[in-house]
C-alpha atoms as an extended CHARMM CRD file, in Angstrom:
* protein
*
       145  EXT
         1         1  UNK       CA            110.8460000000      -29.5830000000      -41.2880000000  PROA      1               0.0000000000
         2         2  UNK       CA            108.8030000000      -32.0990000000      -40.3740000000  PROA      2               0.0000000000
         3         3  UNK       CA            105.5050000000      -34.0040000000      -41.9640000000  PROA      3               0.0000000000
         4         4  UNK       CA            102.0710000000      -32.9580000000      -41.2720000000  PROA      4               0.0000000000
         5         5  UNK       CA            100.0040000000      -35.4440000000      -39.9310000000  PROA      5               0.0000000000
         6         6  UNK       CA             96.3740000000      -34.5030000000      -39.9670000000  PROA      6               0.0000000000
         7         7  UNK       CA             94.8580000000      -36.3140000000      -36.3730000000  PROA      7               0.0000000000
         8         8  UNK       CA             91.3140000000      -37.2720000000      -35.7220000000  PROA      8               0.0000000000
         9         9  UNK       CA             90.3790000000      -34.1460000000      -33.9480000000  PROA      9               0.0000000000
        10        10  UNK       CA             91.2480000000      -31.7810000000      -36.5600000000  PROA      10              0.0000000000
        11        11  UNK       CA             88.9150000000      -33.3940000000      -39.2230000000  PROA      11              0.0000000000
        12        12  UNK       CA             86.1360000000      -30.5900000000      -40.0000000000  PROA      12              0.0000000000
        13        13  UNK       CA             85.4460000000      -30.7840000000      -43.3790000000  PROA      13              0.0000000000
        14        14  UNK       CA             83.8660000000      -34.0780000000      -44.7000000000  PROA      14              0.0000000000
        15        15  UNK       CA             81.7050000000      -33.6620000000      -47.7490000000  PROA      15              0.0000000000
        16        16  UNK       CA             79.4130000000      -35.5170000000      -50.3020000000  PROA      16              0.0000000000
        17        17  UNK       CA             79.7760000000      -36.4280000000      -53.5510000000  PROA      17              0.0000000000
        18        18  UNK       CA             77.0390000000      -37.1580000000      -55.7240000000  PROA      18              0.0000000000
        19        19  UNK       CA             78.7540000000      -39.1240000000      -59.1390000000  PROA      19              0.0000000000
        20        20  UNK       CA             76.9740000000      -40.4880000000      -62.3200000000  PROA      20              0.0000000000
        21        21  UNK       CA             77.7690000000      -43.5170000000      -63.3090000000  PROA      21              0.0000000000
        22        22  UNK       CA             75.8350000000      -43.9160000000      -66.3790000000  PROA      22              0.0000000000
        23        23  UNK       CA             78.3000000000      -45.1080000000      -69.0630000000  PROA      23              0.0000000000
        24        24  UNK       CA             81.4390000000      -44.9960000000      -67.1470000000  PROA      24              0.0000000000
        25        25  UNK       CA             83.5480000000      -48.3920000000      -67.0530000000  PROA      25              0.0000000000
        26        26  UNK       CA             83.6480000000      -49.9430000000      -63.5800000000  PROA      26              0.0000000000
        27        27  UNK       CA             87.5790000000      -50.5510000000      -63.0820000000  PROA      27              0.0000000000
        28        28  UNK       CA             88.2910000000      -46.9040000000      -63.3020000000  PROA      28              0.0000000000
        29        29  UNK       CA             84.9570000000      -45.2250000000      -61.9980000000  PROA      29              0.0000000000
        30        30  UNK       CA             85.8920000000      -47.2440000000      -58.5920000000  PROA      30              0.0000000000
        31        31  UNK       CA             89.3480000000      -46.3520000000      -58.8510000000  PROA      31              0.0000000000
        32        32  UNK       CA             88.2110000000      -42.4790000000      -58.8250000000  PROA      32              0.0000000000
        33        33  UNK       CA             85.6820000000      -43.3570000000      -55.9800000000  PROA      33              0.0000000000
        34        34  UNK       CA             88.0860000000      -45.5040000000      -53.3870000000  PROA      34              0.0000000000
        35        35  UNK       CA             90.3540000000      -42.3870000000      -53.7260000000  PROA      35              0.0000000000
        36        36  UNK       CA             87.6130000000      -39.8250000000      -52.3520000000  PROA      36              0.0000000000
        37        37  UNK       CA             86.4950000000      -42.2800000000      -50.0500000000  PROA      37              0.0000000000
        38        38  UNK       CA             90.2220000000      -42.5900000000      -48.5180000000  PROA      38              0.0000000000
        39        39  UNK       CA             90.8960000000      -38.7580000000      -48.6640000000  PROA      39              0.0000000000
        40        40  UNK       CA             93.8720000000      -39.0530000000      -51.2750000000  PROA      40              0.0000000000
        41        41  UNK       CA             91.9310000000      -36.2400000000      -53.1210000000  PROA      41              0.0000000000
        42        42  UNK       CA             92.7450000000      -33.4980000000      -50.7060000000  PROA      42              0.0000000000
        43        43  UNK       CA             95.9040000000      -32.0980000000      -49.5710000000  PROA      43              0.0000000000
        44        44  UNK       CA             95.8050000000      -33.4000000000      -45.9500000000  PROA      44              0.0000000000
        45        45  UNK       CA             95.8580000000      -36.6840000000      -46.8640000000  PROA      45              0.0000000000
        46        46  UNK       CA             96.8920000000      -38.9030000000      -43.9050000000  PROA      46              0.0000000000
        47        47  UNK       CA             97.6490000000      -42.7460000000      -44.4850000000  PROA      47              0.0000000000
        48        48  UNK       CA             96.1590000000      -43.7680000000      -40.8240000000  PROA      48              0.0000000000
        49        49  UNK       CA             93.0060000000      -40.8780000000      -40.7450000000  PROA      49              0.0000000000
        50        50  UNK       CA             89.8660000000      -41.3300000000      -42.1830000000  PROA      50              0.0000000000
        51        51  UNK       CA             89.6800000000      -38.2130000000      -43.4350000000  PROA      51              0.0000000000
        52        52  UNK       CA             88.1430000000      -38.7590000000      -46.8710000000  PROA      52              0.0000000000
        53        53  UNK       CA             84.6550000000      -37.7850000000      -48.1100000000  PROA      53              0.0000000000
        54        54  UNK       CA             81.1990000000      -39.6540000000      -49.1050000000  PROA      54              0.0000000000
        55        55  UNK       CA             80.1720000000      -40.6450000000      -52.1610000000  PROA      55              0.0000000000
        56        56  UNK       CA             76.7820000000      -41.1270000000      -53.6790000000  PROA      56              0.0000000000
        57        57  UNK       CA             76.3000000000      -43.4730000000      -56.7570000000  PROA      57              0.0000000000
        58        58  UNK       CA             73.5820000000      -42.7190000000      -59.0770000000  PROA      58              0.0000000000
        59        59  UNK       CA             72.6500000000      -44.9420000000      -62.1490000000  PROA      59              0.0000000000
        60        60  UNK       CA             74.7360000000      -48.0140000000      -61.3410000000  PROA      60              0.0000000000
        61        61  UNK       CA             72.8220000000      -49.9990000000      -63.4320000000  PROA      61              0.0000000000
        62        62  UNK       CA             74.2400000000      -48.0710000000      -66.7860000000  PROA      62              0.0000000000
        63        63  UNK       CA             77.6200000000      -49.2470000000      -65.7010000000  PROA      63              0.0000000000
        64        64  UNK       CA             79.6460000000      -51.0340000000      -68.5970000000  PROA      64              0.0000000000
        65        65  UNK       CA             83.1310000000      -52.9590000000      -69.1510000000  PROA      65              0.0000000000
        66        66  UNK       CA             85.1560000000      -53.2590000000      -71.3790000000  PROA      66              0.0000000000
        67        67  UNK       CA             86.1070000000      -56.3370000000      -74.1330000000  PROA      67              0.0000000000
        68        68  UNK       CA             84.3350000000      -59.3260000000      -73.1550000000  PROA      68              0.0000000000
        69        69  UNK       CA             84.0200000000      -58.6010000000      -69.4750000000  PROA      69              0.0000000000
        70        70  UNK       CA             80.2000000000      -58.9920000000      -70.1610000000  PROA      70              0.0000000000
        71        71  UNK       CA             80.3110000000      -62.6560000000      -70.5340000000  PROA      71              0.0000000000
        72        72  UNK       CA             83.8010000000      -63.6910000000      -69.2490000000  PROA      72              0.0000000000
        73        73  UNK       CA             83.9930000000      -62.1760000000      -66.1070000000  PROA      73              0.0000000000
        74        74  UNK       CA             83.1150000000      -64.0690000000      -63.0660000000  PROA      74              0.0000000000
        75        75  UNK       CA             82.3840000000      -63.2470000000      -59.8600000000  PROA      75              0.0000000000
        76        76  UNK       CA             83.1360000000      -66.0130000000      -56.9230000000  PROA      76              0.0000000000
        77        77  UNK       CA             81.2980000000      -66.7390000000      -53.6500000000  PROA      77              0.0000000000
        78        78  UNK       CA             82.4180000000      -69.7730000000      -51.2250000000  PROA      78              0.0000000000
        79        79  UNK       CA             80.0780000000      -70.9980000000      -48.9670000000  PROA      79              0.0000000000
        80        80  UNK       CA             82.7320000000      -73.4890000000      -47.0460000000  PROA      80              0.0000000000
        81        81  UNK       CA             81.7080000000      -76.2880000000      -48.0820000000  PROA      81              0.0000000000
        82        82  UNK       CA             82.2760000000      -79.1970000000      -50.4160000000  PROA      82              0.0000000000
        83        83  UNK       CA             80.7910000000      -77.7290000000      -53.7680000000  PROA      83              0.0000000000
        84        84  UNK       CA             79.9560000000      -74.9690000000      -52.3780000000  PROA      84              0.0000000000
        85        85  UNK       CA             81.8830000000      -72.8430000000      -55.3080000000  PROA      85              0.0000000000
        86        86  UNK       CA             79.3540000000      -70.3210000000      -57.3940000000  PROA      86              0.0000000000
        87        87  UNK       CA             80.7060000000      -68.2650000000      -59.8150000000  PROA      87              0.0000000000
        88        88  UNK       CA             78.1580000000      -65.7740000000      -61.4190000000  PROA      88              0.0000000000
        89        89  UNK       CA             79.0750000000      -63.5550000000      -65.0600000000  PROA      89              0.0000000000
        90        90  UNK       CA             78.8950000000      -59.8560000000      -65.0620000000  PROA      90              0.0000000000
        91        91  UNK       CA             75.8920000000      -60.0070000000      -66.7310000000  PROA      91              0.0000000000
        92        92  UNK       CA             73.8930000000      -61.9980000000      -64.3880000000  PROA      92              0.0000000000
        93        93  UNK       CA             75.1740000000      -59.8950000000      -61.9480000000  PROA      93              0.0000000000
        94        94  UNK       CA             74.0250000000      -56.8740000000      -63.1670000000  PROA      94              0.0000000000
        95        95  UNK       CA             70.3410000000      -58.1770000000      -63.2980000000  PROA      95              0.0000000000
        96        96  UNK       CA             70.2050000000      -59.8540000000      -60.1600000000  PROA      96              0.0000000000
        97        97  UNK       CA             71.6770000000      -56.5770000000      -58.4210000000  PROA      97              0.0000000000
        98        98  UNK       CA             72.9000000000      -54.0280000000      -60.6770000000  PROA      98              0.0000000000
        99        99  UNK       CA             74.2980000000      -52.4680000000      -57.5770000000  PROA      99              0.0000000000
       100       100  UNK       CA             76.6140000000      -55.3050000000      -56.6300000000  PROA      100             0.0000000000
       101       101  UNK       CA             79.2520000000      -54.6690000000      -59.5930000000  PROA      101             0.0000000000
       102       102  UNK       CA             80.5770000000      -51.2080000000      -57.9520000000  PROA      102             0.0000000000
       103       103  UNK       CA             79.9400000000      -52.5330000000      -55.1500000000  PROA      103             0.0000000000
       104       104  UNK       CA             82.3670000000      -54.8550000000      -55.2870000000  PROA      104             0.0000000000
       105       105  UNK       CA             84.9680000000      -53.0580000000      -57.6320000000  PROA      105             0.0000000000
       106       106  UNK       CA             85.6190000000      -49.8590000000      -54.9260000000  PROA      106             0.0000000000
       107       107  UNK       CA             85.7290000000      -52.1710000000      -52.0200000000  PROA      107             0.0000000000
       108       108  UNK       CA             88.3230000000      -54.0330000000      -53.4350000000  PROA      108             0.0000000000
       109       109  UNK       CA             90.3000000000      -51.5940000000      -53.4740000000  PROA      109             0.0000000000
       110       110  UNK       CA             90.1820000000      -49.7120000000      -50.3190000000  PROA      110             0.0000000000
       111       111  UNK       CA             92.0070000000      -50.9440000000      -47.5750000000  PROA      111             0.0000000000
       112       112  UNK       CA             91.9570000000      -54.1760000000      -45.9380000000  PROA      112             0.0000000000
       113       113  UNK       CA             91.5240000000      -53.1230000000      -42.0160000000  PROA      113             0.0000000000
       114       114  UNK       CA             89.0830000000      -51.6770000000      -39.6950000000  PROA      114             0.0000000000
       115       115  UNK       CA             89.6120000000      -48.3580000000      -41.6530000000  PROA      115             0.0000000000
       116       116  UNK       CA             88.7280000000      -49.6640000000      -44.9590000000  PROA      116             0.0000000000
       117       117  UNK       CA             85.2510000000      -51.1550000000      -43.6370000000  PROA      117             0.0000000000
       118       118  UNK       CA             84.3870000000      -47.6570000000      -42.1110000000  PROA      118             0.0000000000
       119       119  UNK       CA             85.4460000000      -45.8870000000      -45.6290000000  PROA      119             0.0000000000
       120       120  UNK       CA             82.9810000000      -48.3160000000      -47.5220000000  PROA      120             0.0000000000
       121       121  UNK       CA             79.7560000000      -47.3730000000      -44.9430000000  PROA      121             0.0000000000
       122       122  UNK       CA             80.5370000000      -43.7230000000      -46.6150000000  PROA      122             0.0000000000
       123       123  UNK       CA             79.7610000000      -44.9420000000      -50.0180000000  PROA      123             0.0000000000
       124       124  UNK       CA             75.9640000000      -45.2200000000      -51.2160000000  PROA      124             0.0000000000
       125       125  UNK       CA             74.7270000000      -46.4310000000      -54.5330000000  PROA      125             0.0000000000
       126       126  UNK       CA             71.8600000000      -46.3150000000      -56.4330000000  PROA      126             0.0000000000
       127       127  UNK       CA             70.7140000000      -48.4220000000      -59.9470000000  PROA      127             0.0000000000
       128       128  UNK       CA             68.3540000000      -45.2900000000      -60.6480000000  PROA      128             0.0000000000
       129       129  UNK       CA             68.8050000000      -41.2390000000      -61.0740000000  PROA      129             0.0000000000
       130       130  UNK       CA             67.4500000000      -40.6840000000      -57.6830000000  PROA      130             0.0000000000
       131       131  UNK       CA             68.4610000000      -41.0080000000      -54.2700000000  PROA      131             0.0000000000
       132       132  UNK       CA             67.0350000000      -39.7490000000      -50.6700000000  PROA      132             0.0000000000
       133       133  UNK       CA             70.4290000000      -37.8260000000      -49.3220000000  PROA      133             0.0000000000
       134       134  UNK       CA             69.4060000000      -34.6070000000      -50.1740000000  PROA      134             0.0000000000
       135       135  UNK       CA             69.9160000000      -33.4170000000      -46.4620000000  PROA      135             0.0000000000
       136       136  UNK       CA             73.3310000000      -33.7790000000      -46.7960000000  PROA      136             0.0000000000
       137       137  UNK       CA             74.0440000000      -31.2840000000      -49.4030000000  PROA      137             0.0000000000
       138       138  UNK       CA             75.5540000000      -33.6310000000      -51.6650000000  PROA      138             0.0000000000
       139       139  UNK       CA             78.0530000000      -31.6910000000      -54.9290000000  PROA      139             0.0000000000
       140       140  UNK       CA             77.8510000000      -32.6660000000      -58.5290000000  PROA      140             0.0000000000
       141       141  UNK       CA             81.3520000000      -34.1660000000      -59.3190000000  PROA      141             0.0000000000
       142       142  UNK       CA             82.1300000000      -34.1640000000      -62.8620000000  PROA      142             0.0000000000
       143       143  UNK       CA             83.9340000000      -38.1410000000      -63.0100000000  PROA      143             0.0000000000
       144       144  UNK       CA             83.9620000000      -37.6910000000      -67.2360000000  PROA      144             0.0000000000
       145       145  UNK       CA             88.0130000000      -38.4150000000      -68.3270000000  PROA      145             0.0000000000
């Protein structure tokens, strides 16, 4: 018997997600999201296929962490150059783009190829309730553990 792999060709049914963030912690709301975005949530699941479904972020502002994460951790950006180090908190984060912090978490942890950077143009968020995607007939998904 051998293993079904699902190929390009055969992928018909790619849905939306609409998901709430409002008071879910970031770490393990993107954990949930990378693994829709990469397909691991269905049963033909196929390491080298993107076969996995969109997701649409509502309320990212309402985020929160855990601890201390608020004021101790730091986000880095290098610009290349000789003191060119920044380092912004969560919290400053969150006000200069409350989007950024998901942002960030679920693209850490998809892939790191060509594959990975098409999986994170399927993934949409919004800091408020709204969003324009209702063309795509986007499903509630309950994310609440």
């Amino acid at each position: 018997m051998s293993t079904f792999f699902l190929k390009k060709e055969q992928i018909t049914d790619k849905k939306w997600h609409v998901i709430d963030a409002k008071d879910q912690v970031v770490g393990r709301l993107a954990a949930r999201i990378s693994r829709i975005l990469m397909g691991k949530n269905k049963t033909s699941y196929t390491p080298h296929v993107d076969s996995g479904d969109g997701v649409i972020a509502i309320n990212a502002s309402q985020v929160r962490v855990t601890g201390r994460k608020n004021e101790q951790k730091l986000y880095t950006n290098y610009s290349g150059y000789p003191g060119g180090l920044k380092t912004r908190t969560f919290d400053r984060v969150m006000k200069q783009d409350p989007t950024y912090a998901l942002t960030h978490a679920v693209k850490g942890m998809l892939p790191k190829n060509r594959m990975g950077k098409q999986m994170i143009t399927h993934f949409l968020v919004y800091a408020g309730s709204t969003h324009p995607h209702q063309a795509q007939k986007p499903q509630a998904m309950n994310t609440k553990a």
